[in-house]
C-alpha positions in Angstrom: 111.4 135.6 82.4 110.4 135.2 86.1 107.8 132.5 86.8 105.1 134.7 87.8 106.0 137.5 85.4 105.2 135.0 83.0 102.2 133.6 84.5 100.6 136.8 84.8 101.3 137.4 81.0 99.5 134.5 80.3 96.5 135.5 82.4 96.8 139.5 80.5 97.0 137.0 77.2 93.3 135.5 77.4 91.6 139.1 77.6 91.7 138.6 73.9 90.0 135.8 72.3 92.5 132.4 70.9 92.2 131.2 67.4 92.2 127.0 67.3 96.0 127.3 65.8 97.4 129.3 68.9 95.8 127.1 71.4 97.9 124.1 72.9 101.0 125.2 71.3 104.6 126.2 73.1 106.7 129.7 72.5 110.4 129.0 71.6 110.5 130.4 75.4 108.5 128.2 76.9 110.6 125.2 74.9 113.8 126.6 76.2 112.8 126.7 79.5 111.8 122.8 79.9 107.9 123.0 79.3 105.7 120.4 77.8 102.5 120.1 76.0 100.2 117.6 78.5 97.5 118.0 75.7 98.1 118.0 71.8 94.7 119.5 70.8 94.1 116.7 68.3 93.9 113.8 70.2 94.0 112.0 73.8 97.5 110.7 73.0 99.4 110.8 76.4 96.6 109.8 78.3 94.6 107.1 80.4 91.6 106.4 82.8 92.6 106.1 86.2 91.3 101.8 86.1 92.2 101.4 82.7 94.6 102.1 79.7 92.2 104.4 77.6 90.3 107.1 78.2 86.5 106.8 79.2 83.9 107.3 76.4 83.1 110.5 78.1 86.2 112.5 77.4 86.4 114.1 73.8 88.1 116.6 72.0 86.6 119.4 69.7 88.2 122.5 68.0 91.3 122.5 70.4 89.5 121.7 73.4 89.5 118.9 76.2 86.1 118.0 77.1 84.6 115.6 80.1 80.9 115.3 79.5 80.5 113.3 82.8 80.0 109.9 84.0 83.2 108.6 82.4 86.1 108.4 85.3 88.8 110.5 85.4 91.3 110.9 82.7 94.8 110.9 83.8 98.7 111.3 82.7 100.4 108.5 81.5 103.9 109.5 82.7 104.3 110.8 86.5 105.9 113.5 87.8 107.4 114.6 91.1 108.5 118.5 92.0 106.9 120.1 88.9 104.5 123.5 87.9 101.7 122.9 86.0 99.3 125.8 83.8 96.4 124.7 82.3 93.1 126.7 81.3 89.9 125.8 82.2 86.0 127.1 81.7 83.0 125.2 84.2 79.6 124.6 83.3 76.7 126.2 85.3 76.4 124.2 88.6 79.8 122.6 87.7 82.4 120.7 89.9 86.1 119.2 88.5 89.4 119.1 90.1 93.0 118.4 89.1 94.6 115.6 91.6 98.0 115.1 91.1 101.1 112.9 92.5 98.4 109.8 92.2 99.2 106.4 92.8 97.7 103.3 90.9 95.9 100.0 93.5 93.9 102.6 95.0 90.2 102.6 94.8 90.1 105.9 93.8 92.5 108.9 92.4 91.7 111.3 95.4 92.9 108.5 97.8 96.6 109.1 97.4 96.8 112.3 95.4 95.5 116.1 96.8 93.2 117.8 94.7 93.3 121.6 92.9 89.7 122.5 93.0 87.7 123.3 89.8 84.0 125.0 90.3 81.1 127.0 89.8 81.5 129.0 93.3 78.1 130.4 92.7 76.1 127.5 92.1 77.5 124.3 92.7 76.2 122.3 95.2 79.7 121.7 97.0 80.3 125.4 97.6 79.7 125.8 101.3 83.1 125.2 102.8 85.7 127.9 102.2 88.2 125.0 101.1 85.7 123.3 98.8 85.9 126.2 96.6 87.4 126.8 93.1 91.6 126.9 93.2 91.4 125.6 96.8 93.6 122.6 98.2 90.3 120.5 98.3 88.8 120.0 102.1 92.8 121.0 104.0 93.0 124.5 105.0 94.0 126.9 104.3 91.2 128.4 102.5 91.3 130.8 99.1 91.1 134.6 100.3 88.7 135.4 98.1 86.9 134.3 94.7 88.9 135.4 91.7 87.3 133.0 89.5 85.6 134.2 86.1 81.7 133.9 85.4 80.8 130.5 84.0 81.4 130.1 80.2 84.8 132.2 80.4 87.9 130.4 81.0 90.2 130.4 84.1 94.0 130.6 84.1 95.3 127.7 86.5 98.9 127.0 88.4 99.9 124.4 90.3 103.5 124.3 91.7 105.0 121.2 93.5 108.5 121.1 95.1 108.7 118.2 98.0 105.2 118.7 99.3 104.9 122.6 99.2 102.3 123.0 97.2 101.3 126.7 95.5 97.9 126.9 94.5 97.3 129.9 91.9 94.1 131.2 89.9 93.6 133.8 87.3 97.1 135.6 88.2 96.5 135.0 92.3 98.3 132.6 94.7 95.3 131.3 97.0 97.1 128.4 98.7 100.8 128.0 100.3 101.5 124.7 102.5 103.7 122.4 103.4 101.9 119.2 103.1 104.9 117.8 104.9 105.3 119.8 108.0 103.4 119.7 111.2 100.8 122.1 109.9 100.1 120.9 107.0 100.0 116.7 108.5 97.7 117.8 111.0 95.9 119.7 108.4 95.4 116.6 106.8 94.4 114.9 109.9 91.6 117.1 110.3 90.2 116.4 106.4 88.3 113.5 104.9 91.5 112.0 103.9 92.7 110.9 107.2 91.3 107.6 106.6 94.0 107.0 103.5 97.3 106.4 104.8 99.0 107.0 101.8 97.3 110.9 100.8 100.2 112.9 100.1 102.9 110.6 100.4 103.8 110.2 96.7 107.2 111.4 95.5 105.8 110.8 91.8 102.8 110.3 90.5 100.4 110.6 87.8 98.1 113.9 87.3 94.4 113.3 86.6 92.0 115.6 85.3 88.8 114.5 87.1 85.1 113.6 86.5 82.4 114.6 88.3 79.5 113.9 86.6 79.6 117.6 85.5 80.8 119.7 81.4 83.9 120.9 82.3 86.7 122.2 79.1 90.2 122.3 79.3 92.9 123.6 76.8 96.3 124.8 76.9 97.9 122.1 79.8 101.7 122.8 79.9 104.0 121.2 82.4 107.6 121.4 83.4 109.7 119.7 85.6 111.6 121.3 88.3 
């Protein structure tokens, strides 16, 4: 099945509501085609803080579900992972603000120093919702910006794809590609050049790198992470 036929079967697929047993589980097809479960549903196995070996106190998991219930650093991979595409389903609390940061490095002082960040918010009432590239399924603060907001009310989950191949980067939310760039090319250097991270030398530079799910201060759910390598 084509990529984004399947992608958009997944987004069709959470119009009706998941039992615990069919959450964070792979199809035979999705096993045949290379994909891996980045969450078990049972346990953080598989992952990390960003500063230390285990989690923070603040990440949990409940019926199936990943939660971060703030103030705890981010929780991150323990493997890396260079060209890959990424689903994962996510639901924001009111006022809420998260992201997914991926091809991270480890001496930094912070995750968002070496890896860019997939956006994850409440468009309508966080705080950080005033720049068009701040907002949810965005390439965080590096144009271009999302089209338009195709995220779900607060307390419904969103359907989430990253794809990575070099440093062309696809942004997709709830069945929709928002972001296309070449992190790489002119554009997309001197779109870096006119972000916060122009301070970091090494911002998108990784080949590999570790994926974190990040904490900021805010209850924010995820389930079904998959991951393939391309």
């Amino acid at each position: 099945m084509h990529p984004v036929i399947r992608f958009l079967a997944l987004v069709i697929c959470l119009a009706a509501p998941l039992s615990a047993a069919e959450l964070n589980v792979l199809t035979p097809a999705e096993q045949a085609e290379g994909w891996k479960l980045l969450f078990n549903g049972h346990s953080l196995a598989g992952w990390r803080s960003f500063r230390t070996d285990t989690p923070g106190a603040g990440w949990r998991v409940a019926d199936g579900i990943l939660i971060n219930e703030g103030k705890t650093g981010d929780l991150m991979t323990t493997g890396v992972y260079g060209n890959f595409e990424f689903t994962f389903e996510w639901k924001m609390s009111e006022g809420g603000n998260s992201g997914v940061i991926y091809r991270i490095a480890l001496g930094e002082a912070a995750s968002y120093r070496t890896g860019p960040e997939y956006q994850l918010l409440d468009n309508a009432r966080a705080e950080d919702n005033q720049l068009p590239n701040h907002l949810a399924g965005s390439l965080y603060d590096i144009g271009p910006a999302p089209a338009r907001d195709v995220t779900r009310p607060v307390g419904e989950w969103n359907v989430s794809r990253i794809v990575v191949r070099a440093w062309r980067v696809e942004h997709w939310l709830n069945g929709e590609k928002l972001i296309e760039i070449d992190l790489a090319s002119d554009a997309g250097r001197a779109a870096i050049a006119r972000s916060k991270f122009k301070e970091w030398p090494k911002f998108a530079t990784m080949g590999r790198g570790f994926i974190a799910l990040q904490d900021h201060n805010h209850l924010v759910s995820f389930r079904n992470l998959k991951i393939r390598d391309l």
